[in-house]
C-alpha positions in Angstrom: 12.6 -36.9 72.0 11.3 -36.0 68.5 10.0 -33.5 67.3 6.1 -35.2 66.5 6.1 -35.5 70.7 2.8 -34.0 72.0 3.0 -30.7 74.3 1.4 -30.1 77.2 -0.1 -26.2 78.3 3.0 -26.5 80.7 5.2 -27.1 78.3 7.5 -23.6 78.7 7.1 -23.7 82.4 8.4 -27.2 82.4 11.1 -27.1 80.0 12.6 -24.6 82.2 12.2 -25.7 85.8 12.5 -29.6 84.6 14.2 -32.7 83.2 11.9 -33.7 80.8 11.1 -37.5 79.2 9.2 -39.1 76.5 5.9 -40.7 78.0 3.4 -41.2 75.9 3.9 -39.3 73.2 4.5 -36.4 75.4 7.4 -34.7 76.7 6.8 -34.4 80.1 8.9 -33.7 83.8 10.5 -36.8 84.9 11.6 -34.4 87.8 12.6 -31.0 89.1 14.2 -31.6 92.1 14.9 -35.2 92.7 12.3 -38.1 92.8 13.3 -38.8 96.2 12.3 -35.4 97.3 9.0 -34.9 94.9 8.1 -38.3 96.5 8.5 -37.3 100.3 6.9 -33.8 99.6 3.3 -35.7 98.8 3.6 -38.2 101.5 4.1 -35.6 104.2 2.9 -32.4 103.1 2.0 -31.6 99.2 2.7 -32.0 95.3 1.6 -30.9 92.5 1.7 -32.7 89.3 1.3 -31.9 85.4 -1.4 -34.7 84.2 -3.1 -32.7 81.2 -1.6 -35.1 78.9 -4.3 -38.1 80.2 -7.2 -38.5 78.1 -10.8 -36.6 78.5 -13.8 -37.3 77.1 -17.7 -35.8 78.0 -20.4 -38.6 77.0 -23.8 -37.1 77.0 -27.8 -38.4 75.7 -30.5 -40.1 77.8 -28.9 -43.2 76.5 -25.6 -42.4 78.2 -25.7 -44.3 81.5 -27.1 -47.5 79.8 -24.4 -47.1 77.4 -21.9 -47.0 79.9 -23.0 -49.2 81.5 -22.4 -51.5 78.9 -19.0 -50.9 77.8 -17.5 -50.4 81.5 -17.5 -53.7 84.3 -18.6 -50.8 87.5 -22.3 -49.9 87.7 -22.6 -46.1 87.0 -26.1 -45.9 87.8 -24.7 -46.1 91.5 -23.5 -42.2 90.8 -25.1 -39.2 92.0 -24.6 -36.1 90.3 -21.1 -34.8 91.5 -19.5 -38.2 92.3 -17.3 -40.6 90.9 -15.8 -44.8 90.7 -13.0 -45.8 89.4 -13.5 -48.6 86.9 -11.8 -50.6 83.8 -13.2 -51.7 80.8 -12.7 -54.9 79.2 -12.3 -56.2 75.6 -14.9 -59.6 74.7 -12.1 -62.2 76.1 -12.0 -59.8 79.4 -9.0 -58.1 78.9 -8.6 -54.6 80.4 -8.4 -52.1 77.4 -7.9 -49.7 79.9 -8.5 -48.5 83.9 -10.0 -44.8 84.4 -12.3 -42.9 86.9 -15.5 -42.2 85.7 -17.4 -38.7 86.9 -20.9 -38.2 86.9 -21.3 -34.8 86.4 -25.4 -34.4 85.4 -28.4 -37.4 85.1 -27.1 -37.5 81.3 -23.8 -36.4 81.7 -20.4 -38.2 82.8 -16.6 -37.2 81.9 -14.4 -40.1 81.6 -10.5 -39.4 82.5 -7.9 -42.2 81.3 -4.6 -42.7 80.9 -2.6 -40.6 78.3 -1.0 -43.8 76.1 -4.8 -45.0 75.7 -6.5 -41.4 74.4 -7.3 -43.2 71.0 -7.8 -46.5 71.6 -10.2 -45.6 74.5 -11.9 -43.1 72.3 -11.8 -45.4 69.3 -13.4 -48.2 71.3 -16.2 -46.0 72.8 -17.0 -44.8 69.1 -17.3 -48.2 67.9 -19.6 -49.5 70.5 -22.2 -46.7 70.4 -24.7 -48.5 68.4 -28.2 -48.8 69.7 -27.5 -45.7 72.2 -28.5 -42.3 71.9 -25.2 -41.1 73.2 -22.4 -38.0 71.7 -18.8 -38.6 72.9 -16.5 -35.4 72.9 -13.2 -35.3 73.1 -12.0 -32.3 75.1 -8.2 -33.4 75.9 -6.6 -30.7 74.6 -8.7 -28.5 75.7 -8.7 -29.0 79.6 -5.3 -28.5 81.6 -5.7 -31.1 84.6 -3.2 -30.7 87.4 -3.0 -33.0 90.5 -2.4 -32.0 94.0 -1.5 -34.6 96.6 -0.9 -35.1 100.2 -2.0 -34.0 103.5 -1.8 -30.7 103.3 -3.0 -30.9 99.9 -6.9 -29.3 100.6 -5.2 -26.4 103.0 -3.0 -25.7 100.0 -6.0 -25.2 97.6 -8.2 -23.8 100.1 -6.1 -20.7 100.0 -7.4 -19.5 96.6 -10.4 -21.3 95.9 -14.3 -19.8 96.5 -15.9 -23.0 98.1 -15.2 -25.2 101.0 -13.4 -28.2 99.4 -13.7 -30.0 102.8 -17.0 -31.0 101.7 -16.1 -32.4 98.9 -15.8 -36.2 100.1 -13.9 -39.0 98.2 -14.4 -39.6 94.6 -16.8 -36.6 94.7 -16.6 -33.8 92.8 -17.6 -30.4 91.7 -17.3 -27.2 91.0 -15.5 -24.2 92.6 -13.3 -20.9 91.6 -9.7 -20.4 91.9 -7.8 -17.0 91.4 -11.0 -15.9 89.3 -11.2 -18.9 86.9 -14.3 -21.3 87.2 -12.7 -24.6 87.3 -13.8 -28.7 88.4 -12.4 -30.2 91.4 -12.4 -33.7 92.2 -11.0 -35.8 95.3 -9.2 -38.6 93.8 -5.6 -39.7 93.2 -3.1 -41.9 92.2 -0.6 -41.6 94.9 -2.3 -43.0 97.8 -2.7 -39.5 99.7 -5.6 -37.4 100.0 -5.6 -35.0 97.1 -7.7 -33.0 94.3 -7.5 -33.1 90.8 -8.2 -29.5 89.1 -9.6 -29.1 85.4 -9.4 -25.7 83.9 -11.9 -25.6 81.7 -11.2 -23.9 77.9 -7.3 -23.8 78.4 -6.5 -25.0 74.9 -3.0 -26.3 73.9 -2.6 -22.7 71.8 -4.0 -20.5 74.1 -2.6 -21.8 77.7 -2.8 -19.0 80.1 -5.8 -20.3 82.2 -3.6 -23.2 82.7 -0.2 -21.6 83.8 -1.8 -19.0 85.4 -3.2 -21.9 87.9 -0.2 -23.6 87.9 1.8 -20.9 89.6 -1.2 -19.9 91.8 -0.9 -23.5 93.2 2.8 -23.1 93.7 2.6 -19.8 95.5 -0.2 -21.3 97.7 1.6 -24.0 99.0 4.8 -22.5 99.6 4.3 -22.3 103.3 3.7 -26.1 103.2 6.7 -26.6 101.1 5.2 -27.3 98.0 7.0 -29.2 95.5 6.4 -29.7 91.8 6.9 -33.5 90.7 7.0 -35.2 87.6 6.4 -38.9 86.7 9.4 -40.2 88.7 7.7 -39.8 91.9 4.2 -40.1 90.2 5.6 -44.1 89.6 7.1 -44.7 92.9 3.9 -43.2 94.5 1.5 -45.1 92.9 3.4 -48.4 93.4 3.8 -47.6 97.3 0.5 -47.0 97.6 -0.3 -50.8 95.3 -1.6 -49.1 92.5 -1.6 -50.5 88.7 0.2 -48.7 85.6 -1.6 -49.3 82.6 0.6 -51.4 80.2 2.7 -53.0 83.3 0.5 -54.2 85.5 -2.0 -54.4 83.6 -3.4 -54.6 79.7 -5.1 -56.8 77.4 -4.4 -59.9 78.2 -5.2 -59.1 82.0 -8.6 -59.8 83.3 -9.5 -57.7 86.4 -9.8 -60.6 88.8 -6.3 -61.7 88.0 -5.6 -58.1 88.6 -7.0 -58.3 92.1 -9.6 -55.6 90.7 -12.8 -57.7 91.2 -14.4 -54.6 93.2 -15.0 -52.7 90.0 -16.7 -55.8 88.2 -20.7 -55.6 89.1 -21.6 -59.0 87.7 -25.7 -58.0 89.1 -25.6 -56.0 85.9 -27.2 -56.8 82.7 -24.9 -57.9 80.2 -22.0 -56.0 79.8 -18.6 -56.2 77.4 -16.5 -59.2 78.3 -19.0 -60.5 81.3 -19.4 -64.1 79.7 -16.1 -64.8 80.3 -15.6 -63.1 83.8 -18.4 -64.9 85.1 -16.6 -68.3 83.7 -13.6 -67.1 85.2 -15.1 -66.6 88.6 -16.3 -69.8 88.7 -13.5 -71.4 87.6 -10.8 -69.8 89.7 -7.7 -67.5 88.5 -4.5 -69.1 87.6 -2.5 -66.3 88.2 -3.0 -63.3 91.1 -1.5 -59.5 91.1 0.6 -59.6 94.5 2.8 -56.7 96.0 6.4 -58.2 97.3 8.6 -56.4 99.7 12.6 -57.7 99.3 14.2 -59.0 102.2 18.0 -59.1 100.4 19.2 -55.8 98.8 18.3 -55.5 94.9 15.4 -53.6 93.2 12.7 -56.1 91.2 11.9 -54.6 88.0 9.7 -55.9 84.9 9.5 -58.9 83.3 12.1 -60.2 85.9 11.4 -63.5 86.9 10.2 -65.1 90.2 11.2 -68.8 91.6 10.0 -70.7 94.6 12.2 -72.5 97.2 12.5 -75.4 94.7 13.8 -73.4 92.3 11.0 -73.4 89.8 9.1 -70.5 87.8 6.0 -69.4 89.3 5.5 -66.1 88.3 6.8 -62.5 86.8 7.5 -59.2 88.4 5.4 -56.4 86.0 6.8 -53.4 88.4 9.5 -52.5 90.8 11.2 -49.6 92.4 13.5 -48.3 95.6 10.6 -46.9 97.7 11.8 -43.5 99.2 9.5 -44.1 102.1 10.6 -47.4 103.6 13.7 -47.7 101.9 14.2 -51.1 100.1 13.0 -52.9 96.9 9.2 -53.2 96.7 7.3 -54.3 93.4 4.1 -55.9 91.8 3.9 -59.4 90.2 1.7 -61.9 89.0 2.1 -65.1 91.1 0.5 -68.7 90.5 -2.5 -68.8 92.5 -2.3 -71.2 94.7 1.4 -69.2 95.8 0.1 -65.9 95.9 -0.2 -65.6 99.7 0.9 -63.2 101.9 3.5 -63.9 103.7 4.6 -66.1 101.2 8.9 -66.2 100.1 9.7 -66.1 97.0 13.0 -65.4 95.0 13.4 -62.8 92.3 16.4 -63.3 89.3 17.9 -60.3 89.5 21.3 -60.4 87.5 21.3 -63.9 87.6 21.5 -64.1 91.2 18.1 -65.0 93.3 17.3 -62.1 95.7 14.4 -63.2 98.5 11.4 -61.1 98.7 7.8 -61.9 100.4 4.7 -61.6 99.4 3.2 -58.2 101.3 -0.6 -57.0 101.6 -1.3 -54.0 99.9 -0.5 -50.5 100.1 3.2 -50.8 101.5 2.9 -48.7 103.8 1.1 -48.4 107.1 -2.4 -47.2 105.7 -2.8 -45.6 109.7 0.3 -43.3 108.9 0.6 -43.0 105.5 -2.2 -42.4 102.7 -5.7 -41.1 102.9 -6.6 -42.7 105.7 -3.8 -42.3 107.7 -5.0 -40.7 111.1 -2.8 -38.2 112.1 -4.2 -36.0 109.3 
């Protein structure tokens, strides 16, 4: 760590109750207790994780859902007031400058939330593509403190000390509510798989944090009866690839397109021209060469990046961009970009790990059993 590593408002309750890591830019928990346990808490009861560090901008004007419109591939004119998509945006060649959710909060209002390692590129890129539109973009990072609580028992936890009934906030809806006095946002997202919230509190500046920690610890004391556990970004990462989510700068970046990517459902080619469509439309027609897969090992040995992937005749046919133990079903899983033609489920494969091939198979997507596990598992 150095000492020009950005801070979060948790930053003193962290540094105490955590082992922190450079992410970033940002010293942040890697974890309290353990990554196994973090991990378990949010698949069978609840977690709570630090994510002010992610980049938030407000982008406002009558102009603003055209604008958007034209610099992200999802249609935002599908929003109502209080809901949300998750979406990417793309460079001219179709590259994926970044992934993010999108909030509609008014008819001329959105807030934008992306990941922390992109703050200024994203905000940069939004700047630089404003002309024509009648649009202000704000950035209010540093001024929000945005926690996210996740699992089943994630809305009973919050329930306890909010004002408004959060069961009828749906999926990707959002919205606003009060917790232990402070007015705050609430959305139903998540990058774990589980059912969850994310919670802004508003005007908690990096200097004057108090909002922020006092929420923090409200949270905590909440969910104790569900045996809440803070988690850093140790079980955040083994979450998110359980549940077949991308990290930005892994599994995907700029020289990703979002079909290879196996994001097509946030690319709404009925819109009018939008940044990098030309050559996703060509690239629809055309085909993929290469396809984001999830593989499950069959042999002991943890895939990790850039580790390399054979077929039965011993030649290249792809490259692992993630990997991990999964605390849930207890072996190697991990995401990969795969030839086309290969990338089939149920498909073997053989990963190089320390110059031994390891055999793996090509899995759907999440890992898990989606009817026990996740958001729509049905024992919630």
């Amino acid at each position: 760590m150095t000492e020009k590593a950005c801070r979060t408002q948790l930053y003193d309750v962290h540094k105490k109750t955590a082992k922190l890591t450079l992410f970033a830019g940002f010293e942040m928990p890697l974890w309290y207790k353990g990554v196994i346990p973090e991990h378990l808490a949010v698949r069978n009861s609840v977690g709570i994780f630090d994510i002010s560090h992610m980049g938030r901008v407000l982008i406002v004007g009558v102009d603003s859902e055209r604008f958007l419109n034209h610099v992200i591939t999802n249609n935002v004119s599908m929003l109502l007031p209080n809901s949300a998509q998750y979406s990417v945006m793309c460079n001219v060649n179709g590259g994926i400058i970044d992934d993010f959710v999108v909030y509609r909060l008014e008819t001329d209002k959105f807030l934008i939330v992306f990941n922390a390692g992109n703050r200024e590129k994203d905000y940069n890129w939004l700047i630089n593509n404003t002309e024509g539109f009648e649009v202000k973009i704000e950035d209010i990072s540093d001024n929000v403190g945005m926690f996210a609580v996740q699992g089943p028992n994630a809305e009973k936890t919050l329930q306890k000390i909010s004002t408004s009934d959060l069961g009828k906030i749906e999926r990707f809806e959002c919205g606003h509510s009060r917790m232990t006095d402070m007015e705050v946002f609430v959305s139903r997202t998540g990058y774990t798989g589980e059912d969850g919230f994310e919670v802004f509190v508003w005007n908690a500046s990096l200097s004057a944090p108090y909002k922020a920690v006092k929420l923090w610890n409200a949270i905590l004391e909440a969910g104790e009866s569900f045996e809440v556990e803070p988690c850093g970004l140790g079980a955040r990462d083994t979450l998110r690839l359980e549940a077949g989510m991308c990290l930005y700068g892994k599994d995907i970046d700029e020289t990703t397109t979002p079909l290879e990517a196996r994001l097509g459902f946030v690319v709404k080619f009925q819109k009018e021209n939008f940044i990098g469509k030309d050559v996703l439309l060509k690239q629809k027609r055309e085909g993929v060469k290469r396809k984001r897969v999830g593989i499950r090992m069959l042999e002991r040995g943890i895939p990790r990046s850039n580790f390399e992937i054979f077929d039965d005749k011993n030649e290249k046919i792809g490259y692992m961009t993630s990997g991990t133990f999964s605390p849930l079903l207890k072996c190697g899983i991990g995401m990969a970009y795969i030839t086309s033609f290969l990338a089939q489920k149920g498909n073997l494969i053989n990963i190089k790990i320390r110059n031994r091939l390891v055999k793996g198979k090509i899995v759907s997507l999440p890992f898990y059993n989606a009817e026990e596990y996740g958001y729509k598992r049905k024992n919630q």
